[in-house]
Structures are given as structure tokens and as C-alpha cells.
KENU-56905 format. One record per residue (C-alpha): residue number from 1; x, y, z. Coordinates in Angstrom, 3 decimals, m for minus. Example, Ala and Ser with C-alpha at 12.3 -4.5 7.8 and 13.67 -1.06 7.14 Angstrom:
! residues 2
+-----+----------+----------+----------+
!   k !        x !        y !        z !
+-----+----------+----------+----------+
!   1 !   12.300 !   m4.500 !    7.800 !
!   2 !   13.670 !   m1.060 !    7.140 !
+-----+----------+----------+----------+
This chain:
! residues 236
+-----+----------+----------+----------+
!   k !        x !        y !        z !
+-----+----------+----------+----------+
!   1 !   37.685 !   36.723 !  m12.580 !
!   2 !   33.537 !   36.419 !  m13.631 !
!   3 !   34.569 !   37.388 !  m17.178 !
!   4 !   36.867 !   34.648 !  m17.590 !
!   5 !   35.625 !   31.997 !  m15.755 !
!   6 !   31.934 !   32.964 !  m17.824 !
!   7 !   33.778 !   32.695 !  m21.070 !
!   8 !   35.190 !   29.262 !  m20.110 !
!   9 !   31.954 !   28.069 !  m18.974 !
!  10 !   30.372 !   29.039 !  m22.373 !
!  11 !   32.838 !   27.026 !  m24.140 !
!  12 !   32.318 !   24.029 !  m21.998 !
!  13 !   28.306 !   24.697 !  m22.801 !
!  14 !   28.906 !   25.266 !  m26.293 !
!  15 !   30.723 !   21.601 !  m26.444 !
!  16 !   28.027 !   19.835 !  m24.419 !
!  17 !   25.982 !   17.315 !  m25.787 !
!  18 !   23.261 !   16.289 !  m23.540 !
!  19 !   20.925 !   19.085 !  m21.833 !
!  20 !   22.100 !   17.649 !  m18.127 !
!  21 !   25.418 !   18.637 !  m19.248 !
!  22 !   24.529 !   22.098 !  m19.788 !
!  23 !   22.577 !   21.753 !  m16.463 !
!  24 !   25.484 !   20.504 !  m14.653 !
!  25 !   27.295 !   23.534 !  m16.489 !
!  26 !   25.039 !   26.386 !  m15.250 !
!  27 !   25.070 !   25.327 !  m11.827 !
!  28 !   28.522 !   25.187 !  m10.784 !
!  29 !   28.845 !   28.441 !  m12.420 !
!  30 !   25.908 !   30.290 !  m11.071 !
!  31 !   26.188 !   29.029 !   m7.339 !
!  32 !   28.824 !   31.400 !   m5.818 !
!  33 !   26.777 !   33.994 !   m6.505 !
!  34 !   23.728 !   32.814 !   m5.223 !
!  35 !   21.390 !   31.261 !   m7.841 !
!  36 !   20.152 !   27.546 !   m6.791 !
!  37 !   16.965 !   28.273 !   m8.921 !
!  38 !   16.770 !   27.821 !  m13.117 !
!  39 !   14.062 !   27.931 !  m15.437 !
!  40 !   15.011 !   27.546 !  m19.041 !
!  41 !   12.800 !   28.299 !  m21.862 !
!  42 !   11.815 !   28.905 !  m25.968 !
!  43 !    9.381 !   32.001 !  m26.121 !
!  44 !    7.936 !   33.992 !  m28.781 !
!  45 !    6.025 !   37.389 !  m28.491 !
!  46 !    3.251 !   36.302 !  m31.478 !
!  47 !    1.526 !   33.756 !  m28.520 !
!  48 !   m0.653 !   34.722 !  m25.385 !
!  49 !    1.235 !   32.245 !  m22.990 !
!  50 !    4.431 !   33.669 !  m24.664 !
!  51 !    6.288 !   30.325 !  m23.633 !
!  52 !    6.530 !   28.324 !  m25.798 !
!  53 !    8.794 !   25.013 !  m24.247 !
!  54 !   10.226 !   24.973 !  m21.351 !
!  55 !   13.483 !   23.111 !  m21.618 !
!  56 !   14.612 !   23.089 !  m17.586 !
!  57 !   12.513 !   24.233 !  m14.788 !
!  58 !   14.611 !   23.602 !  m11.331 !
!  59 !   14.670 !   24.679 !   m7.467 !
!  60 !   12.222 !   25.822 !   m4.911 !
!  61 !   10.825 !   28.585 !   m6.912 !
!  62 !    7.309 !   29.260 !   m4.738 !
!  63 !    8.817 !   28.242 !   m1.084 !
!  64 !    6.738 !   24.973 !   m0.885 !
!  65 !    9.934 !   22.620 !   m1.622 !
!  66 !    7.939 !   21.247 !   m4.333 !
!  67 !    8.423 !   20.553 !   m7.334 !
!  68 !    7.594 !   22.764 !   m9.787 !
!  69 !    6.125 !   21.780 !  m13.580 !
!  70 !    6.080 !   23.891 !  m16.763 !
!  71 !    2.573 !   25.146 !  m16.447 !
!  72 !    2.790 !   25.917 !  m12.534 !
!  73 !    5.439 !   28.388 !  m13.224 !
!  74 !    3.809 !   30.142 !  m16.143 !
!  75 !    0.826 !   30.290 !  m13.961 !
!  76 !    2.611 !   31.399 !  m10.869 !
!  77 !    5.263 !   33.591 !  m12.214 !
!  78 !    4.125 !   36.941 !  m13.797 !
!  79 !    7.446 !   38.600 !  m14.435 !
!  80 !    7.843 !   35.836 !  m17.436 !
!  81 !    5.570 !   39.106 !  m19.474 !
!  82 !    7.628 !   41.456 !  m18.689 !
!  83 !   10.281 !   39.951 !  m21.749 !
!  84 !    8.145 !   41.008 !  m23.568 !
!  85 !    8.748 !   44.776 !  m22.814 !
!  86 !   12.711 !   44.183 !  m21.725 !
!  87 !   15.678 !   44.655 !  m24.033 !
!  88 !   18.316 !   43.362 !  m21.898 !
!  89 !   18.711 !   41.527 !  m18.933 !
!  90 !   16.209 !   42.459 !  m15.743 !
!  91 !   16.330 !   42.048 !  m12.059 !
!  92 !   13.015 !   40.855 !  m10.215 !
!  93 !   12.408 !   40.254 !   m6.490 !
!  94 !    9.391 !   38.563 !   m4.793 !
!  95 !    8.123 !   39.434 !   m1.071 !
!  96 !    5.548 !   37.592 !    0.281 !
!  97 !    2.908 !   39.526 !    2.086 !
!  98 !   m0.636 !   38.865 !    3.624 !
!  99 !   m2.640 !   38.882 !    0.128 !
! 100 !    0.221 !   36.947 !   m1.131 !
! 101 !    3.208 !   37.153 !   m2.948 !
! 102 !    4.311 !   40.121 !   m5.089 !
! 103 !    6.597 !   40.358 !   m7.679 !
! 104 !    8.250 !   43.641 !   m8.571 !
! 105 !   11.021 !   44.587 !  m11.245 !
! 106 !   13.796 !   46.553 !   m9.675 !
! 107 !   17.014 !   48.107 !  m10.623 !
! 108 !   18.644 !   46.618 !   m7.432 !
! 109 !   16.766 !   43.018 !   m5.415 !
! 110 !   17.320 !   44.004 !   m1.508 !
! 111 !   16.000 !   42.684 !    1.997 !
! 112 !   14.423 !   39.566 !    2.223 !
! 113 !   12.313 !   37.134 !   m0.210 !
! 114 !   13.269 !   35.959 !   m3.602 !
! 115 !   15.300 !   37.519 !   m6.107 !
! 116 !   16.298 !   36.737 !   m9.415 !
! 117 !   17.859 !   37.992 !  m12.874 !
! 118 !   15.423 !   37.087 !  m16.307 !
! 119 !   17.712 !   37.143 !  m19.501 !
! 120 !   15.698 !   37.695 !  m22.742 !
! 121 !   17.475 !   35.682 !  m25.589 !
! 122 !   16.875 !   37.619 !  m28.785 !
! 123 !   16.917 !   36.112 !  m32.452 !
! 124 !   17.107 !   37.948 !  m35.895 !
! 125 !   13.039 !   37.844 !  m35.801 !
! 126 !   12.781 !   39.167 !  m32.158 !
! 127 !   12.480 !   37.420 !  m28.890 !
! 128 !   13.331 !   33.443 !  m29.123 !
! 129 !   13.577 !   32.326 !  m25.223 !
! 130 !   14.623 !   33.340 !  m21.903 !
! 131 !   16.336 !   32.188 !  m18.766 !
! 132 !   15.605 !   33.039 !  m15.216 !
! 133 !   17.746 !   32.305 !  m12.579 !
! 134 !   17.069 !   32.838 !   m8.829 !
! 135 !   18.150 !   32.845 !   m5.189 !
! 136 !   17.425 !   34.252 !   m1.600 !
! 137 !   20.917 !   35.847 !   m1.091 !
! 138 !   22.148 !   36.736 !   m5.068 !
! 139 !   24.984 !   38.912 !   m6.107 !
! 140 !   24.066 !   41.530 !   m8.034 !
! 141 !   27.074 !   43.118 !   m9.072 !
! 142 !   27.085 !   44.273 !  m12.453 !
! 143 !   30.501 !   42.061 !  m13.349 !
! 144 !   28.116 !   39.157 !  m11.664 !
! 145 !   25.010 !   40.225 !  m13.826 !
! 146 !   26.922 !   40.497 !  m17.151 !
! 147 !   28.478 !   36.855 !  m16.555 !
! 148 !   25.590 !   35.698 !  m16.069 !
! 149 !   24.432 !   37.114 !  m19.125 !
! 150 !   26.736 !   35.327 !  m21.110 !
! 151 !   26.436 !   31.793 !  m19.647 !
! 152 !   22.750 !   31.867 !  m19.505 !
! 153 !   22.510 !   33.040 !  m23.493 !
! 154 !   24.928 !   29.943 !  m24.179 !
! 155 !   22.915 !   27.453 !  m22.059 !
! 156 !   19.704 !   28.718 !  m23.970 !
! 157 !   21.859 !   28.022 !  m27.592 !
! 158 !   22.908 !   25.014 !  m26.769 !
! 159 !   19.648 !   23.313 !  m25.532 !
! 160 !   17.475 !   24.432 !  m28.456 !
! 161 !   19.851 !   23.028 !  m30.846 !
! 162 !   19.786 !   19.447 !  m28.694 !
! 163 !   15.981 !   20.136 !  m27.593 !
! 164 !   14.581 !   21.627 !  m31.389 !
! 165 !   16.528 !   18.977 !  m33.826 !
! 166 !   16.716 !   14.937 !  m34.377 !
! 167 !   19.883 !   14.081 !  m34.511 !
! 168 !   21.018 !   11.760 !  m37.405 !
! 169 !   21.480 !   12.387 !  m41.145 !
! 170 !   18.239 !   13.406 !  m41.793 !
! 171 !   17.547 !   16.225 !  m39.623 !
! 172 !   17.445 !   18.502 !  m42.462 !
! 173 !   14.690 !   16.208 !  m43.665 !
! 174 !   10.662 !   17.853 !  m42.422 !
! 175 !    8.558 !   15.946 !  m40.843 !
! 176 !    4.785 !   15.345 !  m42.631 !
! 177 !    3.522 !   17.630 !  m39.993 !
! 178 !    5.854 !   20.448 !  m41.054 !
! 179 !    5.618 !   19.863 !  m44.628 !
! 180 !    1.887 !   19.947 !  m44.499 !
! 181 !    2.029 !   23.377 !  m42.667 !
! 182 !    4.604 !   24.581 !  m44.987 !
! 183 !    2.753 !   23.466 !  m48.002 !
! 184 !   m0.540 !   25.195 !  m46.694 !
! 185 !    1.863 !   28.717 !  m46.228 !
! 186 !    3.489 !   28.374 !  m49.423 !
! 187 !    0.328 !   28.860 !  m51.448 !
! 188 !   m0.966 !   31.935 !  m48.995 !
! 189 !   m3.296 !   30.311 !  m46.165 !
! 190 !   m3.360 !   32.351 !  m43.394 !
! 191 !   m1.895 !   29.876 !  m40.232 !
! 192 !   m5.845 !   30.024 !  m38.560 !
! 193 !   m7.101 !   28.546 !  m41.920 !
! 194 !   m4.544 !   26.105 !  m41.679 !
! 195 !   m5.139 !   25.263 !  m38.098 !
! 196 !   m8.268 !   25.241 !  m38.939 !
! 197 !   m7.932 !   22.897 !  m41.885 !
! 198 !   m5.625 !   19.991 !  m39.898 !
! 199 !   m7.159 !   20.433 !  m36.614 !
! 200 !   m4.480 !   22.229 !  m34.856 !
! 201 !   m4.136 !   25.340 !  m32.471 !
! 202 !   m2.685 !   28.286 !  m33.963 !
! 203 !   m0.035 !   27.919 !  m31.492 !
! 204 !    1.270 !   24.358 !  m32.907 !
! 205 !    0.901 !   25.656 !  m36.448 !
! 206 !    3.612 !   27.868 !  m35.551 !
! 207 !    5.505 !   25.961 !  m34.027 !
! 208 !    5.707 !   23.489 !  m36.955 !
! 209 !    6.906 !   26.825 !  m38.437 !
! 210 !    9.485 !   27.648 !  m36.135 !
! 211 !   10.880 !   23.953 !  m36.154 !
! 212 !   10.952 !   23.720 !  m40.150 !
! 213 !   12.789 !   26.528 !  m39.976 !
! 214 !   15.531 !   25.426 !  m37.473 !
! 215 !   15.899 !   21.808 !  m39.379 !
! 216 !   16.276 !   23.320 !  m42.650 !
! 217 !   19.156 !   25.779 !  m41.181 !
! 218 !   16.966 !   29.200 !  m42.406 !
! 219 !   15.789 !   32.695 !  m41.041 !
! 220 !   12.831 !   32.897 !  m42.268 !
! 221 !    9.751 !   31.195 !  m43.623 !
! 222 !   10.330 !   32.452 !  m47.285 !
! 223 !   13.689 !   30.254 !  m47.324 !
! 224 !   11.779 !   27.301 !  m45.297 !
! 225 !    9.416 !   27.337 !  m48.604 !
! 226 !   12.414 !   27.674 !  m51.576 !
! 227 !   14.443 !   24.946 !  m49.402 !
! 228 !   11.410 !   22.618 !  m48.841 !
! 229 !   10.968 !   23.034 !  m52.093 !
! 230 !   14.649 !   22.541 !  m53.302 !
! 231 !   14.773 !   19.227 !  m51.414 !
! 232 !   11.805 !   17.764 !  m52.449 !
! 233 !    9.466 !   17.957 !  m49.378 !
! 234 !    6.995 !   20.004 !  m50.960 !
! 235 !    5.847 !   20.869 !  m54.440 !
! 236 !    6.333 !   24.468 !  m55.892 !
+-----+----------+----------+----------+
């Protein structure tokens, strides 16, 4: 049955620890019903390219049999946006035609082209990644869709904890980076002051947010500041 053999799979992802075991993972589960392409990615909603890392970009997603790169499929890919308006998983389909090729959002993929399921990932401060799988010939039953669901929301887990953290005893301890970003926010600079300040994009300035965050095991930036602070890796 989908909804046992998903739940097994998400234990076996939940227990992996290298991202080409969750890759391995993924595939053997999403083949029978159709999906031979993956992209796997960190997003948030507060940046205009609204990826933020791609973890695991796979398959022939633009017919060329080439490979494809992080920044080709941002480029080439407009659904990506649409996370931004979904709350729950969304089917897309792509038909090439003599302008080129369009991409839609349907209730249903049907006839020929490329179709494929996106799965928002969402985290107690809104949208944190995504996952889209696709195929030429995908089942889109709703046990199939819903299984999916499951297994891709695991895989995305899973690889930000390997991807976001050192491993070792001290990956609770910040980086200079973050605690230099943290230090700036704990005393009220805006993050464009700050980028400003160390010669950074707003966009990495948030990140060093986002990953202070994750390594000291917290929510929100508030609690990044009292536990930097706690352990020593900024003053008060």
C-alpha cells in the first residue's frame, strides 16, 4: 500500500546520514509512479529569488538531456513562485509550443509534456523549502500525491539538518560570520545597515540568520540573541 510503504521510506530517510542516501531513498520510492526528475531545495518568501540553496537538482528537467545547475532551473522554471501563493502540495504540467514552453498549474497534469507535483515545506515562521518532483507519464492519484507528500517533506528534513549543520561537538558553537551578524541585530541594526556595514548582500545577512538559528537549536532570532549570549559568542 502507498501509505505504508511512504511511512517506511520516511523512516529509512529519517535514519540516513549522507544526502545520497536520502537520494537513493526518494528514488526507489518515487519511480513506480513516474517521477525520474528531483529538485530539492531551502526557500524563504523574505528574498526575490525565493531559493535560497538548492540541495539536489536531478533528471532531464528542460528535454535537452543536459544537465541542469541551480541557477538554470530557477531561471527556467517559473512555477518555483507559485510556493509562494500555495498552502499544500500543487500539480504543474509543461507543454511545449511554438513560442516555447509553458507552464501551467492544474488540478489534474494530462496529455503529453512534463508534469510534476511541487511540495511547499512549511516551518513555524512560514515557508522553509520545497521539493519538486517530475515525470512524462506520473500518477496522480490522490493516495500517490499524499505519499509523496510525506516522503518528499522527510527528504527535505533530513538534508537541511546534514546540508545546514557541521557535524562535531561544536556545532552549537557560531561561526565569526554569524556572531558578527547576530551581534549587529542584537543592538537594533536593521540587516541592510548591517550588510551594508560587512560588505554583504542582504540575502547572506539572512542567511547567517537563518543558520545561527538552526546551530543554536532556536525558533527565532530573539532566542539566537539570549543563547549567543548565554554561551559566550556575543556580548549582552
Amino acid at each position: 500500500m502507498p501509505a505504508v510503504d511512504a511511512i517506511r521510506t520516511a523512516v529509512i530517510i529519517e535514519g540516513c546520514r549522507s544526502l545520497t542516501a536520502i537520494q537513493d531513498a526518494v528514488r526507489t520510492f518515487s519511480k513506480p509512479y513516474g517521477y525520474d526528475r528531483f529538485v530539492l531545495y531551502s526557500a524563504s518568501s523574505t528574498l526575490d529569488e525565493i531559493v535560497e540553496r538548492i540541495y539536489w537538482v536531478e533528471g532531464d528537467w528542460f528535454g535537452d538531456s543536459q544537465a541542469v545547475d541551480a541557477v538554470t532551473y530557477i531561471r527556467r522554471c517559473p512555477v518555483t513562485r507559485h510556493i509562494l501563493e500555495a498552502g499544500e502540495p500543487f500539480f504543474w504540467t509543461k507543454v511545449p509550443e511554438k513560442e516555447g514552453e509553458r507552464y501551467r498549474i492544474v488540478r489534474k497534469p494530462q496529455g503529453p509534456g512534463i508534469h510534476g507535483l511541487q511540495i511547499p515545506v512549511f516551518g513555524p515562521h512560514g515557508l522553509d523549502g520545497a521539493m519538486s518532483l517530475g515525470g512524462e507519464r506520473i500518477d496522480t492519484s490522490p493516495s500517490a500525491r499524499l505519499s509523496i507528500n510525506l516522503v518528499a517533506t522527510s527528504a527535505f528534513v533530513s538534508a537541511r539538518k546534514l546540508m545546514e549543520l557541521p557535524m562535531g561537538e561544536d556545532n552549537r558553537r557560531l561561526s565569526k560570520r554569524e556572531g558578527e551578524v547576530l551581534a549587529w541585530t542584537a543592538v537594533g541594526r536593521r540587516q541592510a545597515d548591517i550588510a551594508a556595514t560587512l560588505g554583504l548582500s542582504i540575502r547572506t545577512v539572512e542567511n547567517h540568520l537563518r543558520r545561527a538559528r538552526l546551530r543554536l537549536g532556536v525558533a527565532t532570532t530573539a532566542e539566537a540573541i539570549r543563547m549567543a549570549i548565554r554561551n559566550g559568542d556575543i556580548e549582552g
